[in-house]
N, C-alpha and C positions, 0 to 999 in steps of 0.2 A: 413512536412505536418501537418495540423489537422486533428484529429481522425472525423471520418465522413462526409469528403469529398471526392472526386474522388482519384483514386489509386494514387500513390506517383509516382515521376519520377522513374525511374527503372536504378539503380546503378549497375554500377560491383561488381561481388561480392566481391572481393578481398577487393574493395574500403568501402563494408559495414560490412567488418569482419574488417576492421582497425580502422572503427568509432568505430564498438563495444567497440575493442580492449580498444582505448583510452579512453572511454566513462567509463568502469571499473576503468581506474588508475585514472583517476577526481575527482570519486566517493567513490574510497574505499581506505582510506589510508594503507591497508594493501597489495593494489598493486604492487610490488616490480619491476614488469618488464614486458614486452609484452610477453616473451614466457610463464612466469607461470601465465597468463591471459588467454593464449591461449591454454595451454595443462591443465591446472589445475579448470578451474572456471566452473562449472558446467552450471550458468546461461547464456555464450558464447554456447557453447557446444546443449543445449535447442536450442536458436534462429538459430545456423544452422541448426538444424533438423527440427526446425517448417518453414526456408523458403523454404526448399525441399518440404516439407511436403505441404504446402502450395501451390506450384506449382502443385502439381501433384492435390490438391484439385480441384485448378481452370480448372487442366485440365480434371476435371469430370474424374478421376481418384481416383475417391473416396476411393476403400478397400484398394490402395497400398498407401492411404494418410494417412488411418485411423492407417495400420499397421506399417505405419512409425512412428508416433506421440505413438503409444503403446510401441515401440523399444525404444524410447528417455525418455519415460515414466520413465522406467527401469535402464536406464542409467543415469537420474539424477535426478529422483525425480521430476522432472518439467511436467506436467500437462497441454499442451498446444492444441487446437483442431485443426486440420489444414485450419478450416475455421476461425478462426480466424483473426482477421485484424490488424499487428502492423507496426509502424512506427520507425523511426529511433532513432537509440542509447537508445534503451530498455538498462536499469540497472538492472537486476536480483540478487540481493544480496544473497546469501545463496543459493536459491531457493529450497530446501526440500518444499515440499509440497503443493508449487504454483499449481491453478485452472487456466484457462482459459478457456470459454467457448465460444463454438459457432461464437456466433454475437457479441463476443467483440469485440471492437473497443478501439485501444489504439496508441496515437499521437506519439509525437517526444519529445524524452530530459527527459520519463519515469522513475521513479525508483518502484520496486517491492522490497519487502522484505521477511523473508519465510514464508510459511505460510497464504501467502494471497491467496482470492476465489474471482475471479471475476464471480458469478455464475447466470442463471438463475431463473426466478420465473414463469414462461409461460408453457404448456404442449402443447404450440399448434408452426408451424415451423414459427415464427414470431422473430423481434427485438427482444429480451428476455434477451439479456446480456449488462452490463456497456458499459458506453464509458468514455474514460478518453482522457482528451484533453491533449494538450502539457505540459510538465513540472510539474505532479502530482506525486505526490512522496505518498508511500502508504504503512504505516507501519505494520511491522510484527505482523501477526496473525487477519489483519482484514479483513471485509465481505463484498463484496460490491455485492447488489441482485439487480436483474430487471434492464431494460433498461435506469438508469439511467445515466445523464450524469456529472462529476464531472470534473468543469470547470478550466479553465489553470491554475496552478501555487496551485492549492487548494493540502491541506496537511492531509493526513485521517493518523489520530493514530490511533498506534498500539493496536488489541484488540476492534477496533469499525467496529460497524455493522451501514453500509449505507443503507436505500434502498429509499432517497426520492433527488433527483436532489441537487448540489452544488457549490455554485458561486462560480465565480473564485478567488483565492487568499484566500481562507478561509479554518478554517482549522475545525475538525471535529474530538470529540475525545469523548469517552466512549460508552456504550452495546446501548444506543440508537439513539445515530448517531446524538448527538444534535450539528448545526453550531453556533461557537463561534466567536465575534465578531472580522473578520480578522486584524483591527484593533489594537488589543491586543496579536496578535500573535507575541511571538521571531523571532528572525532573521530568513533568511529562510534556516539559517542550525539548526534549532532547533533539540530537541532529542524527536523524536518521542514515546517515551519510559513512559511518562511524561503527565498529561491529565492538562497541562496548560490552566487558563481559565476557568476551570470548577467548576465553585459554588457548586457544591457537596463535588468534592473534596477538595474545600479549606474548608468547612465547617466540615470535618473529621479532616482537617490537623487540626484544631483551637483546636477539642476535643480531639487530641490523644497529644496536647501539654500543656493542661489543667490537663490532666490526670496526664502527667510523672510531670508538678508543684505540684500538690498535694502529690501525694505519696513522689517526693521527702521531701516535709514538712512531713509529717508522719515519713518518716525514719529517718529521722535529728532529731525530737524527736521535733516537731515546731508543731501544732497546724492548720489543715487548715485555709487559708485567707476565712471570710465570703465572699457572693456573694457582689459585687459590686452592685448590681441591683435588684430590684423586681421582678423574674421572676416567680410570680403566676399567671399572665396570661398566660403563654406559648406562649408568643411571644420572648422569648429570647433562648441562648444557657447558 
């Protein structure tokens, strides 16, 4: 399904602990086998609790929703609210510290990583939380605020704070949440780890490799090279 359409067909569950299950080993090459997916992965363990949880939300069974999702809380660090809306073969990597809020909406073929807030910016009972469409993968430690929706296949680095709408296929890396042109993006098993793309960073890289050439000449007993360029107007590095 896509995130923000009508409820998803409704599986066995047997049938949507096995997708999970597999869905882990795809993902994480440190997957070794279905049973230590299944007794060992924290972020498996979460998604059972939040479809319980879930169910009994929907069933206006709200404090035995709430206090289930507070039990799970505990048990794995995972942060999910049983109103919640997720879709199929959610990837929970690590999951310490993951948020999930309210009125998220989150599709099919997902990955999370630890650390991430899918969080509100609203004080009033309105849309107020993300939607992430199919196939968004969302690196560790970042922030995605308000009813935003960040579109199929789009890649949020680690460490970036979203909170303005994001096309699909694009990916979106540092504290301001600036999209880079997806065009330029690595493969789409890139390392989120990495703010590829980003003209600030490569403008650090340039100085911090600027720097270790000179000193190396200073140590070597060599003289720094003058500048190549005029830079008295302050349009250079």
């Amino acid at each position: 399904m896509s995130a923000g359409t009508a409820s998803p067909r409704v599986l066995h569950p047997l049938r949507r602990l096995t997708e999970d299950v597999r869905a882990v080993k795809e993902r994480d090459p440190a997957a070794r086998s279905a049973l230590e997916v299944l007794l060992l992965y924290p972020g498996v363990h979460a998604l059972l609790i939040h479809r319980l949880a879930h169910r009994l939300w929907r069933a206006k069974w709200r404090f035995a929703a709430r206090l289930l999702s507070h039990l799970g809380r505990g048990l794995t660090g995972v942060e999910i609210h049983p109103g919640a809306t997720i879709g199929r073969r959610l990837v929970i990597d690590h999951g310490m510290g993951i948020v999930i809020g309210e009125t998220a909406e989150i599709g099919d073929d997902v990955t999370l990583y630890q650390g991430v807030t899918l969080g509100g910016t609203s004080l009033h009972r309105v849309k107020r939380h993300p939607t992430l469409m199919d196939g968004v993968v969302v690196g560790a430690g970042a922030i995605i605020l308000g009813a935003v929706t960040v579109g199929e296949k789009a890649r949020i680095g680690a460490g970036a704070v979203v909170v303005r709408d994001v096309p699909p296929g694009a990916t979106v890396v540092g504290l301001a949440g600036r999209v880079i042109d997806h065009t330029t993006a690595p493969h789409p098993a890139m390392d989120l780890a990495e703010s590829k793309g980003d003209h600030a960073v490569a403008v650090l890289e340039v100085l911090i490799d600027r720097v270790a050439e000179l000193e190396g000449r200073i140590n070597g007993g060599n003289p720094p090279c003058p500048p190549e360029e005029d830079l008295t107007d302050g349009s250079g590095i």
